[in-house]
C-alpha positions in Angstrom: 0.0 0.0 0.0 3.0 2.4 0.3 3.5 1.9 -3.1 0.0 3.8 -3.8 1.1 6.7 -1.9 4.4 6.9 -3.1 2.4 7.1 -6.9 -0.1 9.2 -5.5 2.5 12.1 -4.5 4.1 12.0 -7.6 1.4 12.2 -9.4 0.4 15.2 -7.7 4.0 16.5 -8.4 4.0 16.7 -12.2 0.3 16.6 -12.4 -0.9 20.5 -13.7 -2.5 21.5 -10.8 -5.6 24.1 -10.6 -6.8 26.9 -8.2 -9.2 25.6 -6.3 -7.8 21.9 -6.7 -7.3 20.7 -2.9 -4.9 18.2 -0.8 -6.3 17.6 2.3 -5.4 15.3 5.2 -7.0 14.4 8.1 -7.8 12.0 11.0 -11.1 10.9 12.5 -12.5 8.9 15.1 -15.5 6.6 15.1 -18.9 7.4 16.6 -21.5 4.5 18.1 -24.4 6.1 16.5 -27.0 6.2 13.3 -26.5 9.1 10.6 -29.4 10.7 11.6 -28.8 10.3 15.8 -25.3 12.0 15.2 -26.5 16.0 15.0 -28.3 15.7 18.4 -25.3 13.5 19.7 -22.7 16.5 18.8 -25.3 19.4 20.3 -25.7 17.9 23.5 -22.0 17.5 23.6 -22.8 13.6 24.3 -20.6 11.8 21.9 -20.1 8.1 22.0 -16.6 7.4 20.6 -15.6 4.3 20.1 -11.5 3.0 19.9 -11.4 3.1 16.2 -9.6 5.4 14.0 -8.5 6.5 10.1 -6.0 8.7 8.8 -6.9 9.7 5.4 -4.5 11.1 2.5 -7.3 12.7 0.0 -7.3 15.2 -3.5 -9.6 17.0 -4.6 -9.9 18.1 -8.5 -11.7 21.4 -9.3 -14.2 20.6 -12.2 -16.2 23.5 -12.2 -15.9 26.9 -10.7 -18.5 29.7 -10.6 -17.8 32.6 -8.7 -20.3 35.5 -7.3 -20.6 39.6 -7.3 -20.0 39.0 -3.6 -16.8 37.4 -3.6 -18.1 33.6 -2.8 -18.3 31.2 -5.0 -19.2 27.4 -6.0 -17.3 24.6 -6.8 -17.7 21.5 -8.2 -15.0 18.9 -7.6 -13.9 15.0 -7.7 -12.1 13.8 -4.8 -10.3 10.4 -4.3 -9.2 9.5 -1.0 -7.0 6.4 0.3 -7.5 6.0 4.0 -5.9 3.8 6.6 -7.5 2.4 9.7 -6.6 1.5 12.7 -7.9 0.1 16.5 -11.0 -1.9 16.7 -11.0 -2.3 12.5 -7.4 -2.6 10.7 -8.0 -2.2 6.6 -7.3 0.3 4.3 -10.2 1.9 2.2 -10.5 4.1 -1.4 -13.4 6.3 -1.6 -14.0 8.9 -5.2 -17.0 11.5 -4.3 -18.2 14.4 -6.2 -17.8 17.3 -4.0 -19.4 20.9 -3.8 -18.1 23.5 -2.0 -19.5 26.9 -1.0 -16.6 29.1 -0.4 -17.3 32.1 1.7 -20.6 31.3 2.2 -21.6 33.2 5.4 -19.3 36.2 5.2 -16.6 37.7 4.1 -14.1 39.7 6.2 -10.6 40.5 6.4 -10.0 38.6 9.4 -12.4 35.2 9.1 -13.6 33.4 6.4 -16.2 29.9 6.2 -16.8 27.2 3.6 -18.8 24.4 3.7 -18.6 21.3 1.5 -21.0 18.0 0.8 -20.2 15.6 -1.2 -21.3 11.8 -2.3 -19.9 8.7 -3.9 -18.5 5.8 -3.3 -16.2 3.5 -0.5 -14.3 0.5 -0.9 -12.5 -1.2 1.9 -9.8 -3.0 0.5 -10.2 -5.7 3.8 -12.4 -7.0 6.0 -14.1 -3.6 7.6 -14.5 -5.6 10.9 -16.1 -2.7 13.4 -18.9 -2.4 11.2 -22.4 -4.1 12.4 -22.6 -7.2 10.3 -25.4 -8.2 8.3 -25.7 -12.0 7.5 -27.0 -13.6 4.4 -27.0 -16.5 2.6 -25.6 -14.5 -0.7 -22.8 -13.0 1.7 -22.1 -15.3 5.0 -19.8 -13.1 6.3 -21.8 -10.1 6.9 -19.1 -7.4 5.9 -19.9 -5.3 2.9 -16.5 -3.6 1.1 -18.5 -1.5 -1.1 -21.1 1.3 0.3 -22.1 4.6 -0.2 -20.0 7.5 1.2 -21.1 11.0 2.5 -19.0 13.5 3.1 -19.2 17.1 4.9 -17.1 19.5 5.7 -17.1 22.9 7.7 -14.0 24.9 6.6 -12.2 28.0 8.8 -9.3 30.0 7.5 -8.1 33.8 7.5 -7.5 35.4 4.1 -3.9 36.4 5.5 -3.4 32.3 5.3 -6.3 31.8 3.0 -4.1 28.5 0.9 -4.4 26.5 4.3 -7.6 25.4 5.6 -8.3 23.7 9.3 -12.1 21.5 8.4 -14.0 19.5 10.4 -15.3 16.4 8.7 -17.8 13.5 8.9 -17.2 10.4 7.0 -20.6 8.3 6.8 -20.2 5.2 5.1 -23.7 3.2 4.3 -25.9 0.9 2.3 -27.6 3.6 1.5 -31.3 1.8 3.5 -30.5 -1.3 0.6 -29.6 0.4 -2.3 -25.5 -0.5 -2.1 -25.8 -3.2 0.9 -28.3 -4.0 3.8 -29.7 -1.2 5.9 -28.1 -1.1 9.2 -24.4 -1.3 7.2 -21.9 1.2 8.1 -19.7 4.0 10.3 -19.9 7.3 11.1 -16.2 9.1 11.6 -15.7 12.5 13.0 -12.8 14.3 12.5 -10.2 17.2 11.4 -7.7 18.2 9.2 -5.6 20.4 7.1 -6.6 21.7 3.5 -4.1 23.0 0.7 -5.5 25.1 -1.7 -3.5 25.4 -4.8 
């Protein structure tokens, strides 16, 4: 697998890079909670963590940019990740999502600036993604389903004195999608940080 990232740097090295294009990395922990528990989990402050963790190498590529008389803009990406993790599951995983992001979205200052970014696509675990609930069945005895649905958002925060470095907040919500990729009940929820390179 250190062969990957080793071909994924240089890529990135003689690869013609964009503005806007990202490289992010970041690490996150995993929550013992449904997608749709999680919000009222992180406003009470009442967060279930459990001992399992990813670091997560990721680019994004700018496809489409539109920018407003305000100053923000839109912008329509593809990102591929390849993430590693570790405790209570030990596998690596690929992921490629279409991302938009809302740059500047809530203001624009010269001291603070906010994006926010969602995106969707798809998660492979290249191994057994053990930590996840298993769901037996006579077409797959195992229970563990590699390939599933992933969500992404972010909350960005930088200063336009530092504006080419980014510090996001991330969850990573991996799922069957209630059937649609793999049997409801399927899946993680990460939260985490990380550091953003605008190019």
């Amino acid at each position: 697998m250190l062969k990957i990232y080793k071909f994924f740097l240089l890529f990135l090295m003689f690869y013609n890079l964009s503005a806007d294009d990202t490289l992010n990395i970041y690490t996150a922990r995993e929550v013992d909670t449904n997608l749709l528990e999680l919000p009222g989990m992180i406003l009470s402050g009442d967060i279930d963590f459990e001992d399992s963790y990813l670091e997560a190498l990721s680019y994004n590529y700018t496809l489409k940019k539109f920018k407003f008389e305000n100053g923000s803009s839109v912008v329509f990406g593809l990102e591929g990740m390849l993430v590693k993790h570790r405790g209570l599951q030990n596998n690596f995983e690929t992921n490629l999502v279409l991302m938009l992001r809302y740059r500047e979205l809530f203001w624009k200052n010269d001291f603070f600036n906010m994006d926010i970014a969602l995106a969707d696509g798809l998660s492979y675990a290249l191994d057994t993604p053990s930590n996840e609930k298993p769901v037996y069945s006579e077409d797959n005895p195992s229970g563990y389903y590699p390939l599933q649905n992933l969500i992404i958002i972010d909350s960005e925060f930088y200063t336009p004195y530092l504006d080419f470095i980014h510090l996001f907040f991330r969850l990573h919500h991996r799922s069957g999608i209630y059937g649609i990729v793999a049997p409801p009940k399927v899946g993680s929820n990460y939260l985490g940080i990380g550091l953003k390179y605008i190019f």
